[in-house]
C-alpha atoms as one frame of an Amber mdcrd trajectory, in Angstrom:
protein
 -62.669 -66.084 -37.184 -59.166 -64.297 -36.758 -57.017 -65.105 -33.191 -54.406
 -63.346 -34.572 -52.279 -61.756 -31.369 -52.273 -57.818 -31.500 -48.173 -56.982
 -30.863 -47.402 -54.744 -28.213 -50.265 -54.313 -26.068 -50.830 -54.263 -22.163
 -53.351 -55.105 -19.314 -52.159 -54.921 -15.413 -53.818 -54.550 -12.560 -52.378
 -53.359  -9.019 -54.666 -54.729  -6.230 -54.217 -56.449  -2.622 -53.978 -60.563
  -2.091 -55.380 -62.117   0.117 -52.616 -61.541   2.647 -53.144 -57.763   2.006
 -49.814 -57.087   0.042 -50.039 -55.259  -2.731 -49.131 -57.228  -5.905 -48.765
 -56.314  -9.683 -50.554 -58.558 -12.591 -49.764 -58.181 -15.987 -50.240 -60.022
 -19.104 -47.819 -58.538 -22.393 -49.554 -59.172 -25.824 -46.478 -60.069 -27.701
 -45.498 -62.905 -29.563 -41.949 -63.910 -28.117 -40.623 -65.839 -31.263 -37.407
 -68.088 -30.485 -36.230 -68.201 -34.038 -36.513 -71.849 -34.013 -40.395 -72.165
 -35.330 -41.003 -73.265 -38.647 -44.071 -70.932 -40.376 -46.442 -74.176 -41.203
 -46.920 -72.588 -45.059 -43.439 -71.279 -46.155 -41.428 -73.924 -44.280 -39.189
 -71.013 -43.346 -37.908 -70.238 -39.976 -39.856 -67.227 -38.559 -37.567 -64.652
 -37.139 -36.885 -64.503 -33.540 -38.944 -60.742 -31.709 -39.006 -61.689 -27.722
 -38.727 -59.362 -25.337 -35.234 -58.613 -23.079 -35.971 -56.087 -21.094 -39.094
 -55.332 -18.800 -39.598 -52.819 -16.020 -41.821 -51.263 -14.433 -41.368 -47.775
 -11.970 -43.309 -46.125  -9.721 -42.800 -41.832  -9.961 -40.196 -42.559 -11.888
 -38.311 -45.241  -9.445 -37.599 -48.397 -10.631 -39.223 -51.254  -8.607 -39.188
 -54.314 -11.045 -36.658 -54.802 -13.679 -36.672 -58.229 -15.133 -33.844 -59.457
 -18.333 -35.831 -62.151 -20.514 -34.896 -64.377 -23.333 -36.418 -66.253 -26.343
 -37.466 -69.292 -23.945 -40.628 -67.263 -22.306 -44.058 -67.784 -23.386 -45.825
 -66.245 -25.888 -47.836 -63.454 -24.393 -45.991 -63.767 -20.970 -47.429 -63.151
 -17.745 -46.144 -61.345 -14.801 -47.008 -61.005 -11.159 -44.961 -59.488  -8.250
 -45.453 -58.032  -4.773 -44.918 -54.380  -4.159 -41.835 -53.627  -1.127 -43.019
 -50.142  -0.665 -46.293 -48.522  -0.401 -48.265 -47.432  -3.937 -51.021 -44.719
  -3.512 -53.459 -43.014  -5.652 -51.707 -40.399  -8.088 -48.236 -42.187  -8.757
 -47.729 -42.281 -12.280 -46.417 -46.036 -13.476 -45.034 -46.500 -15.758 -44.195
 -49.784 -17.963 -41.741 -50.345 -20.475 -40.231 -53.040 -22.627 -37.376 -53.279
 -24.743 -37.345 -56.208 -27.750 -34.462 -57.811 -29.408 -35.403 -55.992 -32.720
 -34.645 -52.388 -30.571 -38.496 -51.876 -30.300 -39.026 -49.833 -27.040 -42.630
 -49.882 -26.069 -43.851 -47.847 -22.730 -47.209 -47.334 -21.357 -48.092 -44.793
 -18.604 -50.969 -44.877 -15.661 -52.028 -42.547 -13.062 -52.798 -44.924 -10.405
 -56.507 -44.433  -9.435 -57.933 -47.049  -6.884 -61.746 -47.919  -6.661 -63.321
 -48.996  -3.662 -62.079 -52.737  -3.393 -58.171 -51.124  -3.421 -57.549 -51.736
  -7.262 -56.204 -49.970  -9.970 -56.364 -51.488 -13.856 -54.835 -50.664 -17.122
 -55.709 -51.697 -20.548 -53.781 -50.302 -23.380 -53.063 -50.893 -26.665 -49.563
 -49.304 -28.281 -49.761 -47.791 -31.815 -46.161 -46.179 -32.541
């Protein structure tokens, strides 16, 4: 059975902690390659494709903009705190730029349920 990572693809959630702040989760399906692995068959050094650039907006103003380099995790993890308020009908939008020049963006009409939580799940084909 195949575990092979699917490039490119998104899950985040916007919901309140336990304190009541709003907070953003997101896990980024991308294999952020240093350039210093060895493939195990080959022997030869597998290309370096990490993400630099990650932000996310809210109606179209930036709230989190984060520079990254080859030394984050493979499939890399995110969680922050809102400042402002986020209410149903926003449009987020996140986007990521990698060192290759792929730009990959995903969009969301924020929708809350009744426990104050919006998720995405999306899966990028260019």
């Amino acid at each position: 059975m195949s575990t092979k990572t699917v490039k490119n693809s998104l899950r985040f959630r916007i919901s309140k902690n336990k304190s009541g702040q709003l907070e953003f989760k997101s896990i980024v399906k991308h294999p952020m390659e240093n350039g210093f692995r060895r493939d195990k068959t080959s022997g030869q050094l597998v290309p370096p494709d990490f993400i630099e650039n990650f932000t996310v907006s809210i109606d179209g103003v930036e709230c989190i903009d984060l520079q990254l380099s080859a030394n984050v995790s493979k499939n890399p993890f995110f969680l922050f705190d809102f400042t402002k308020p986020v209410i149903d009908g926003q449009l987020v939008n996140v986007t990521w730029v990698d060192n290759r020049g792929a730009i990959v963006s995903y969009d969301s009409t924020i929708a809350f349920d009744n426990k104050h939580a919006h998720n995405f799940t999306g899966q990028y084909t260019p």
